[in-house]
C-alpha positions in Angstrom: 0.0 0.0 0.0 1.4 3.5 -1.2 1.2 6.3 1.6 0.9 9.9 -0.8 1.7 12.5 1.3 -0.4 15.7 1.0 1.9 18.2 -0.6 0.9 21.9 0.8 1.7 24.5 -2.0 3.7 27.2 -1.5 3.0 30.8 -2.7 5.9 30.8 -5.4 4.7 27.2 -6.9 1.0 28.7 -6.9 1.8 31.8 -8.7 3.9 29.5 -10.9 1.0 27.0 -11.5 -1.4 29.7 -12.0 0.7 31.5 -14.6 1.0 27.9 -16.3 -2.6 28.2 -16.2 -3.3 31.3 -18.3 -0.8 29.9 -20.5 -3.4 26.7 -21.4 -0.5 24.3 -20.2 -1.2 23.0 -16.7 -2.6 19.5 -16.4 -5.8 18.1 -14.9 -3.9 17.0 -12.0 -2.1 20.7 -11.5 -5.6 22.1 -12.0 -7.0 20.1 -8.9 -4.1 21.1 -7.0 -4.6 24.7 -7.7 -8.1 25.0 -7.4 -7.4 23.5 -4.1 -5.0 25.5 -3.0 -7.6 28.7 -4.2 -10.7 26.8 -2.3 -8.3 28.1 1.2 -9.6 30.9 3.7 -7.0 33.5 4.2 -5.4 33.5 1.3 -3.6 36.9 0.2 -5.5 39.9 -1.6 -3.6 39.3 -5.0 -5.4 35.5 -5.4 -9.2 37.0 -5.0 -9.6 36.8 -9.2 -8.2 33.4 -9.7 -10.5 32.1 -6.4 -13.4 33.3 -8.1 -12.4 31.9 -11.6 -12.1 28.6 -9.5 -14.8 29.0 -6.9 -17.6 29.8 -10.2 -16.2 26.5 -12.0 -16.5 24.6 -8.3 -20.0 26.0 -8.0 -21.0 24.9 -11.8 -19.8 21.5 -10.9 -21.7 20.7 -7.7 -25.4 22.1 -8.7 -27.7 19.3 -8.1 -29.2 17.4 -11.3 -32.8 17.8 -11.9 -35.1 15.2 -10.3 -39.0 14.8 -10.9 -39.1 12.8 -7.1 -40.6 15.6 -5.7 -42.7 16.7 -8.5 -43.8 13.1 -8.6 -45.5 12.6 -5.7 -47.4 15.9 -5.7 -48.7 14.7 -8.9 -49.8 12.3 -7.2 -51.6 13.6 -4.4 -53.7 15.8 -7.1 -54.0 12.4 -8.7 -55.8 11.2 -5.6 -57.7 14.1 -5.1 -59.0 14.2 -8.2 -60.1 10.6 -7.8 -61.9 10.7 -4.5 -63.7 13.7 -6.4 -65.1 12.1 -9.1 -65.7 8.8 -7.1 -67.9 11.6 -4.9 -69.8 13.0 -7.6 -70.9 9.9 -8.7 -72.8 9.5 -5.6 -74.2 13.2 -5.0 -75.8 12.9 -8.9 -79.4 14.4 -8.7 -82.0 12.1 -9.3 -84.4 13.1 -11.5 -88.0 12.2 -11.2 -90.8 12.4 -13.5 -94.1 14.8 -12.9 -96.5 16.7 -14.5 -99.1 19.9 -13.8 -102.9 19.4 -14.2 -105.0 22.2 -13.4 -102.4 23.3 -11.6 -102.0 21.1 -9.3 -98.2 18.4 -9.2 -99.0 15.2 -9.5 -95.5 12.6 -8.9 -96.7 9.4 -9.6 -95.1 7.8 -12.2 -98.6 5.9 -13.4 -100.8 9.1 -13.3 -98.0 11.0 -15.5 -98.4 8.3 -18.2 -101.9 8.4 -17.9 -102.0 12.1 -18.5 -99.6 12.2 -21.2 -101.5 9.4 -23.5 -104.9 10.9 -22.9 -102.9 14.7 -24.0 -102.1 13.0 -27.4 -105.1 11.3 -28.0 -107.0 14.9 -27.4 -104.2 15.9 -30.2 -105.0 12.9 -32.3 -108.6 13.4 -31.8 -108.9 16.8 -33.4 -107.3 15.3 -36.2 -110.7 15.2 -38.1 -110.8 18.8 -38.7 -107.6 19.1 -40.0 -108.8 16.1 -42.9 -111.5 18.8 -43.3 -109.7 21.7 -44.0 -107.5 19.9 -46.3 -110.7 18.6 -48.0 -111.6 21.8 -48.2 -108.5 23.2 -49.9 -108.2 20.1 -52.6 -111.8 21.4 -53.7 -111.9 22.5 -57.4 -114.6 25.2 -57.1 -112.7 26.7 -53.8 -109.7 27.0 -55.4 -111.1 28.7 -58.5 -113.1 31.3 -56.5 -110.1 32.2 -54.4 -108.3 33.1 -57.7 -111.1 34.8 -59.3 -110.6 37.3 -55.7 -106.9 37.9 -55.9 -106.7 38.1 -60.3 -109.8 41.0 -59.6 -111.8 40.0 -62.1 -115.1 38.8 -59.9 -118.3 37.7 -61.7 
Protein backbone atom coordinates (compact mmCIF):
# COMPACT_ATOMS: atom_id res chain seq x y z
CA UNK A 1 0.00 0.00 0.00
CA UNK A 2 1.39 3.49 -1.17
CA UNK A 3 1.24 6.28 1.56
CA UNK A 4 0.93 9.91 -0.82
CA UNK A 5 1.69 12.52 1.28
CA UNK A 6 -0.40 15.72 0.99
CA UNK A 7 1.91 18.18 -0.59
CA UNK A 8 0.89 21.85 0.77
CA UNK A 9 1.66 24.46 -2.01
CA UNK A 10 3.67 27.24 -1.48
CA UNK A 11 2.98 30.81 -2.73
CA UNK A 12 5.87 30.77 -5.45
CA UNK A 13 4.69 27.22 -6.87
CA UNK A 14 0.98 28.66 -6.92
CA UNK A 15 1.79 31.77 -8.71
CA UNK A 16 3.93 29.54 -10.91
CA UNK A 17 0.96 27.02 -11.54
CA UNK A 18 -1.44 29.66 -11.96
CA UNK A 19 0.75 31.52 -14.57
CA UNK A 20 1.03 27.86 -16.30
CA UNK A 21 -2.64 28.17 -16.23
CA UNK A 22 -3.33 31.27 -18.26
CA UNK A 23 -0.82 29.90 -20.53
CA UNK A 24 -3.43 26.72 -21.40
CA UNK A 25 -0.54 24.27 -20.22
CA UNK A 26 -1.21 23.02 -16.74
CA UNK A 27 -2.60 19.45 -16.41
CA UNK A 28 -5.82 18.14 -14.89
CA UNK A 29 -3.94 17.02 -11.96
CA UNK A 30 -2.14 20.69 -11.47
CA UNK A 31 -5.58 22.07 -12.02
CA UNK A 32 -7.04 20.08 -8.86
CA UNK A 33 -4.13 21.07 -7.03
CA UNK A 34 -4.58 24.69 -7.73
CA UNK A 35 -8.13 25.05 -7.38
CA UNK A 36 -7.40 23.54 -4.10
CA UNK A 37 -4.96 25.49 -2.99
CA UNK A 38 -7.56 28.72 -4.19
CA UNK A 39 -10.71 26.82 -2.33
CA UNK A 40 -8.25 28.11 1.19
CA UNK A 41 -9.60 30.95 3.72
CA UNK A 42 -6.98 33.51 4.24
CA UNK A 43 -5.37 33.54 1.32
CA UNK A 44 -3.63 36.95 0.23
CA UNK A 45 -5.54 39.87 -1.58
CA UNK A 46 -3.57 39.28 -4.96
CA UNK A 47 -5.42 35.53 -5.42
CA UNK A 48 -9.16 37.04 -5.05
CA UNK A 49 -9.61 36.83 -9.22
CA UNK A 50 -8.25 33.38 -9.71
CA UNK A 51 -10.54 32.13 -6.41
CA UNK A 52 -13.36 33.34 -8.06
CA UNK A 53 -12.40 31.94 -11.64
CA UNK A 54 -12.11 28.63 -9.53
CA UNK A 55 -14.84 29.05 -6.89
CA UNK A 56 -17.56 29.80 -10.18
CA UNK A 57 -16.23 26.47 -12.04
CA UNK A 58 -16.48 24.64 -8.26
CA UNK A 59 -20.04 25.96 -7.99
CA UNK A 60 -20.95 24.94 -11.75
CA UNK A 61 -19.84 21.54 -10.89
CA UNK A 62 -21.67 20.69 -7.71
CA UNK A 63 -25.38 22.15 -8.66
CA UNK A 64 -27.75 19.31 -8.10
CA UNK A 65 -29.16 17.37 -11.25
CA UNK A 66 -32.80 17.77 -11.87
CA UNK A 67 -35.15 15.18 -10.29
CA UNK A 68 -38.97 14.84 -10.91
CA UNK A 69 -39.12 12.81 -7.07
CA UNK A 70 -40.59 15.64 -5.66
CA UNK A 71 -42.68 16.65 -8.54
CA UNK A 72 -43.79 13.13 -8.56
CA UNK A 73 -45.47 12.63 -5.70
CA UNK A 74 -47.38 15.95 -5.74
CA UNK A 75 -48.71 14.67 -8.88
CA UNK A 76 -49.77 12.26 -7.20
CA UNK A 77 -51.60 13.55 -4.44
CA UNK A 78 -53.69 15.79 -7.13
CA UNK A 79 -54.00 12.40 -8.74
CA UNK A 80 -55.77 11.19 -5.64
CA UNK A 81 -57.71 14.11 -5.05
CA UNK A 82 -59.05 14.18 -8.23
CA UNK A 83 -60.13 10.60 -7.75
CA UNK A 84 -61.87 10.75 -4.51
CA UNK A 85 -63.74 13.68 -6.38
CA UNK A 86 -65.12 12.15 -9.08
CA UNK A 87 -65.69 8.76 -7.12
CA UNK A 88 -67.95 11.55 -4.87
CA UNK A 89 -69.77 13.02 -7.61
CA UNK A 90 -70.86 9.86 -8.71
CA UNK A 91 -72.75 9.52 -5.62
CA UNK A 92 -74.17 13.16 -5.00
CA UNK A 93 -75.79 12.93 -8.86
CA UNK A 94 -79.45 14.43 -8.66
CA UNK A 95 -82.03 12.10 -9.28
CA UNK A 96 -84.38 13.06 -11.46
CA UNK A 97 -88.00 12.20 -11.19
CA UNK A 98 -90.84 12.45 -13.46
CA UNK A 99 -94.07 14.79 -12.87
CA UNK A 100 -96.51 16.72 -14.48
CA UNK A 101 -99.05 19.91 -13.84
CA UNK A 102 -102.91 19.43 -14.22
CA UNK A 103 -105.00 22.19 -13.44
CA UNK A 104 -102.44 23.32 -11.61
CA UNK A 105 -102.04 21.13 -9.31
CA UNK A 106 -98.15 18.36 -9.22
CA UNK A 107 -98.97 15.20 -9.49
CA UNK A 108 -95.54 12.61 -8.92
CA UNK A 109 -96.71 9.37 -9.58
CA UNK A 110 -95.13 7.76 -12.21
CA UNK A 111 -98.62 5.90 -13.39
CA UNK A 112 -100.76 9.14 -13.26
CA UNK A 113 -98.03 10.99 -15.49
CA UNK A 114 -98.36 8.33 -18.22
CA UNK A 115 -101.87 8.38 -17.85
CA UNK A 116 -102.03 12.06 -18.49
CA UNK A 117 -99.64 12.16 -21.22
CA UNK A 118 -101.47 9.37 -23.49
CA UNK A 119 -104.85 10.90 -22.92
CA UNK A 120 -102.91 14.75 -24.02
CA UNK A 121 -102.13 12.95 -27.36
CA UNK A 122 -105.12 11.35 -27.97
CA UNK A 123 -107.04 14.89 -27.41
CA UNK A 124 -104.24 15.86 -30.15
CA UNK A 125 -104.99 12.86 -32.29
CA UNK A 126 -108.59 13.41 -31.77
CA UNK A 127 -108.90 16.77 -33.41
CA UNK A 128 -107.26 15.26 -36.19
CA UNK A 129 -110.73 15.17 -38.11
CA UNK A 130 -110.78 18.83 -38.68
CA UNK A 131 -107.56 19.11 -40.03
CA UNK A 132 -108.80 16.06 -42.89
CA UNK A 133 -111.46 18.83 -43.30
CA UNK A 134 -109.68 21.67 -44.04
CA UNK A 135 -107.46 19.92 -46.32
CA UNK A 136 -110.69 18.60 -48.03
CA UNK A 137 -111.64 21.75 -48.21
CA UNK A 138 -108.48 23.17 -49.87
CA UNK A 139 -108.23 20.15 -52.64
CA UNK A 140 -111.85 21.41 -53.74
CA UNK A 141 -111.91 22.47 -57.36
CA UNK A 142 -114.62 25.19 -57.12
CA UNK A 143 -112.65 26.74 -53.80
CA UNK A 144 -109.69 27.00 -55.37
CA UNK A 145 -111.14 28.71 -58.47
CA UNK A 146 -113.06 31.27 -56.53
CA UNK A 147 -110.07 32.23 -54.45
CA UNK A 148 -108.27 33.12 -57.70
CA UNK A 149 -111.10 34.76 -59.32
CA UNK A 150 -110.59 37.28 -55.73
CA UNK A 151 -106.93 37.92 -55.92
CA UNK A 152 -106.67 38.12 -60.34
CA UNK A 153 -109.77 40.99 -59.57
CA UNK A 154 -111.76 40.00 -62.07
CA UNK A 155 -115.08 38.79 -59.86
CA UNK A 156 -118.30 37.69 -61.65
Amino acid sequence: MKLVKKHKMTFGEADALIEKYYDGFTTVEEEKRLQAFLSQNGLPERYAAEQAIFGYFKNRKSKQAFTLRPYLKWAGSVAAVFVILVAGLQFIQPTYASYAYVNGKKITDLDQVKVQALNSLNNVSGKNNEVKQTLNDITDNQLIKQQLDVFSGSGE
